[in-house]
C-alpha positions as CSV (number, residue, x, y, z in Angstrom):
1,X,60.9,-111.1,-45.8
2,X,61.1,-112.4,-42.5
3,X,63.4,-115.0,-41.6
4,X,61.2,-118.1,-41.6
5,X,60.7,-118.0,-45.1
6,X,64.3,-118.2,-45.6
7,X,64.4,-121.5,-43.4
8,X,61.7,-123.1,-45.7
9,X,63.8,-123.4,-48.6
10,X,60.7,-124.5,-50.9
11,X,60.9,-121.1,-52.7
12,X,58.1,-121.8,-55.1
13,X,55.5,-123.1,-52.6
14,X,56.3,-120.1,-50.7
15,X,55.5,-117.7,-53.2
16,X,52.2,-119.2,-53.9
17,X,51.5,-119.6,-50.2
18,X,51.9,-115.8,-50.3
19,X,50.2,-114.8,-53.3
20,X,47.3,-116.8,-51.9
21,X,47.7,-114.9,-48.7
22,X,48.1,-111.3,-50.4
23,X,44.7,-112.0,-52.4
24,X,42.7,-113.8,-49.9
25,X,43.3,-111.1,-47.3
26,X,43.5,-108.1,-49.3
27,X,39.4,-109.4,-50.6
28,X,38.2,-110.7,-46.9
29,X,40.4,-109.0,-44.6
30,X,42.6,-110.3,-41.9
31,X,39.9,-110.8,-39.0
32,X,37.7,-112.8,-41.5
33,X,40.4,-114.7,-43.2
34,X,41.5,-118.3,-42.0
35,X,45.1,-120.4,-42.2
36,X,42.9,-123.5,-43.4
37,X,41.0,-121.4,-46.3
38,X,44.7,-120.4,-47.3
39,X,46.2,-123.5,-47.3
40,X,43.5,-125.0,-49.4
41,X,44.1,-122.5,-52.1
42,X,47.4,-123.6,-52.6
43,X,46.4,-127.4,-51.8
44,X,48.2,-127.7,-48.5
45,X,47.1,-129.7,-45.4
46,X,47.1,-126.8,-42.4
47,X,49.9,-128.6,-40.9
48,X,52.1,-127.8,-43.5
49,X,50.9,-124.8,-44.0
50,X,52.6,-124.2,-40.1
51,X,55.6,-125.4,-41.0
52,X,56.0,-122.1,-43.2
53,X,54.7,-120.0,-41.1
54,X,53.6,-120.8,-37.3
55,X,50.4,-118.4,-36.9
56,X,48.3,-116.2,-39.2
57,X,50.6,-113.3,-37.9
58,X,53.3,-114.1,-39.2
59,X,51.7,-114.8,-42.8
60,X,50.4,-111.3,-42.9
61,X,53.5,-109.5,-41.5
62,X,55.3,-112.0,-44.4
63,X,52.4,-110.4,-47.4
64,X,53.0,-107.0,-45.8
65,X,56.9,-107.2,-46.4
66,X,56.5,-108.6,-49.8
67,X,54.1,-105.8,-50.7
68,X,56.9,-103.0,-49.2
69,X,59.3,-104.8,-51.5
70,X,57.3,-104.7,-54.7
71,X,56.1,-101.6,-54.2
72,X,59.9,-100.4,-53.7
73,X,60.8,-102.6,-56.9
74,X,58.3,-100.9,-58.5
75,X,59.5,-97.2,-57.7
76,X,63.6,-98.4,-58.5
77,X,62.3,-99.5,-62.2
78,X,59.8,-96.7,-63.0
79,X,62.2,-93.6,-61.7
80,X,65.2,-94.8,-63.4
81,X,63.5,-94.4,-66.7
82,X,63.5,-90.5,-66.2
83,X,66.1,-87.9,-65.9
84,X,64.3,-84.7,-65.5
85,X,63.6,-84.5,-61.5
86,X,60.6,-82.8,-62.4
87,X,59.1,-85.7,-64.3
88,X,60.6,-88.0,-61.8
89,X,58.4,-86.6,-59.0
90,X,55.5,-86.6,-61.2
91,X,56.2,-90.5,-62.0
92,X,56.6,-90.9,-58.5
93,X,53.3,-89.4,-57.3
94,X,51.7,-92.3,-60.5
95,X,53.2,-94.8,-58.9
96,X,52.3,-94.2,-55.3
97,X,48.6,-94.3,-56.7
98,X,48.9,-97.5,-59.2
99,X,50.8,-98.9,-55.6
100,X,47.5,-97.9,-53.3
101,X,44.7,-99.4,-56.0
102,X,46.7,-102.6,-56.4
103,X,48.2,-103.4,-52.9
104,X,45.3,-103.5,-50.8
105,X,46.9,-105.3,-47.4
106,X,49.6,-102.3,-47.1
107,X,47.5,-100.3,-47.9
108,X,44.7,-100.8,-45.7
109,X,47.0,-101.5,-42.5
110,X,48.3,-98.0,-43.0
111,X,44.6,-96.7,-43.4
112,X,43.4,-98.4,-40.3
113,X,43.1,-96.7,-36.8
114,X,41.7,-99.7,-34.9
115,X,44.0,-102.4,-35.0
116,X,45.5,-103.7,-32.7
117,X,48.7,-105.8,-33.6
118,X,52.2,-106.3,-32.7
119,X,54.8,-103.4,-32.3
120,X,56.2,-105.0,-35.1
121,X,53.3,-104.1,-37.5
122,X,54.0,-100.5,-36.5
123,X,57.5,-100.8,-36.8
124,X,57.2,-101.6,-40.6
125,X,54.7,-99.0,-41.8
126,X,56.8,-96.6,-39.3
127,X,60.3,-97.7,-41.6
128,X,57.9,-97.9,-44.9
129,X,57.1,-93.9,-44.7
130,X,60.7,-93.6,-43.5
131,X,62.0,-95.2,-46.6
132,X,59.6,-93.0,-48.9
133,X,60.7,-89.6,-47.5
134,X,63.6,-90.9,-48.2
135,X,62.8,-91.3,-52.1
136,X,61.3,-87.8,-52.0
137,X,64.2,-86.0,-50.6
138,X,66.3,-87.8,-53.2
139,X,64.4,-86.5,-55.8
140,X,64.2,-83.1,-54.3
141,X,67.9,-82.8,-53.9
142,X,68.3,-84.1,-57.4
143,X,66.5,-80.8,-58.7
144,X,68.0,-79.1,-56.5
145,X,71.4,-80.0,-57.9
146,X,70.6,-79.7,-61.0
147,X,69.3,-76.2,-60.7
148,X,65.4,-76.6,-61.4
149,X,64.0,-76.4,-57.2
150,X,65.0,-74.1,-54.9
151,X,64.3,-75.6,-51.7
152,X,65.6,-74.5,-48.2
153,X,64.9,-77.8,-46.1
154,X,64.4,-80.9,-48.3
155,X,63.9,-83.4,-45.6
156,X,61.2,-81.6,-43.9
157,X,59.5,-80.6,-47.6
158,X,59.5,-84.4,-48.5
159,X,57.6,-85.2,-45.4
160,X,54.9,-82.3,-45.8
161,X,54.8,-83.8,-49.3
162,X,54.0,-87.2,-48.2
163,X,51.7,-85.9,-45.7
164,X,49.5,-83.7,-48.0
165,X,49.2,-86.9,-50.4
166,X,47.9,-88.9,-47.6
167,X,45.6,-86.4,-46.9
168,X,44.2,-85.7,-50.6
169,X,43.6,-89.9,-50.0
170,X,41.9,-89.6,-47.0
171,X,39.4,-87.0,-48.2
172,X,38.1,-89.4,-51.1
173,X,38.1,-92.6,-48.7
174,X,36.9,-91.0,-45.3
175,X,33.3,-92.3,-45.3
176,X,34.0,-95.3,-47.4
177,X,35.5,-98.5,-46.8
178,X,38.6,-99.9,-49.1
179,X,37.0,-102.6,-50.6
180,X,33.8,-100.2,-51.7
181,X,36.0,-97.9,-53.4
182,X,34.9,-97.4,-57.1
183,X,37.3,-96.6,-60.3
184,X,35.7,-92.9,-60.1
185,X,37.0,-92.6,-56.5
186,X,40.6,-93.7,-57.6
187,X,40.5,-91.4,-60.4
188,X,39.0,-88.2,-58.5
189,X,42.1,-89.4,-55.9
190,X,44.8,-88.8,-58.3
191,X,42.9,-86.0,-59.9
192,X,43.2,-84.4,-56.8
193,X,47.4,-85.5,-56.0
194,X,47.8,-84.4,-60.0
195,X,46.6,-81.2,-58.7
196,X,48.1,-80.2,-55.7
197,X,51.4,-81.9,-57.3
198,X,51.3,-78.9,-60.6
199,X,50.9,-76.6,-57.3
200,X,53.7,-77.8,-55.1
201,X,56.0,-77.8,-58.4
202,X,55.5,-74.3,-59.4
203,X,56.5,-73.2,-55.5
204,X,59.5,-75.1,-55.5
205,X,61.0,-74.3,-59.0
206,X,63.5,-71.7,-59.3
């Protein structure tokens, strides 16, 4: 999170400033969202809603942090249920896609080639992809340990991997917008990643 929230210490007002936050701009988008509508979802004058947080910036770069965490929350709980590296990468591909249908701010700032924020923005999805190749490559090495893959460079395979799920995304989304996306678009997505995952399995197992 960043630091203002930490000055605050109203913890439970700021988590409902930011679940109102996540929603509001994940339905209406950040251009079209306002710090007044926010603050009178959680039944805050505007004033106090800038004693949390001084600009709608910082609000969004705040629900865009929280989201990272989750979804990292999210990976830690459901991976350590498995044992098999195998079925740990195919848990991990679920995830990803359960993350991208229910994280709509993240995901649509990582979508988006026209905006036109802070270096700061950049800098978290640039340590956000950093920190999933890194999840790959543990799982990777994990098999490899264990004897099931046989890969020769596992840090460069993790970021092909990464890359080729992205795409498989951006061929069901390209001539649709986030917010029109249908349940039969999200399942042809992860039809797709299901596919291309049995592929990239049977190439790396010994």
């Amino acid at each position: 999170m960043v630091s203002i929230i930490h000055q605050s210490g109203n913890t439970e007002k700021l988590d409902a400033i930011l679940s109102a936050a996540q929603k509001r701009l994940g339905r209406f988008s950040y251009e079209k969202t306002t710090m007044s509508e926010i603050a009178a979802d959680v039944n805050l004058s505007k004033a106090s809603l800038y004693y949390y947080f001084p600009d709608k910036e910082s609000l969004w770069h705040a629900v865009l942090a929280k989201e990272q965490e989750e979804f990292f929350r999210l990976i830690r709980n459901r991976l350590e249920e498995f044992h098999d590296p195998e079925v740990i990468l195919v848990e991990f591909v679920k995830c990803r896609h359960d993350f991208f249908t229910t994280f709509l701010n993240l995901t649509k700032f990582r979508f988006s080639d026209k905006n036109d924020f802070r270096p700061r923005f950049h800098q978290m999805i640039s340590k956000f992809r950093l920190k999933e190749e890194e999840q790959v490559m543990k799982i990777l090495k994990q098999g490899i340990r264990s004897g099931v893959f046989k890969i020769q460079n596992p840090d460069q395979t993790a970021c092909l991997f990464l890359e080729i799920l992205h795409g498989l995304r951006l061929v069901v989304i390209r001539h649709r917008p986030l917010m029109d996306l249908m349940q039969e678009d999200y399942d042809n997505m992860l039809l797709k990643q299901q596919h291309f995952l049995e592929l990239f399995i049977r190439g790396i197992k010994k």
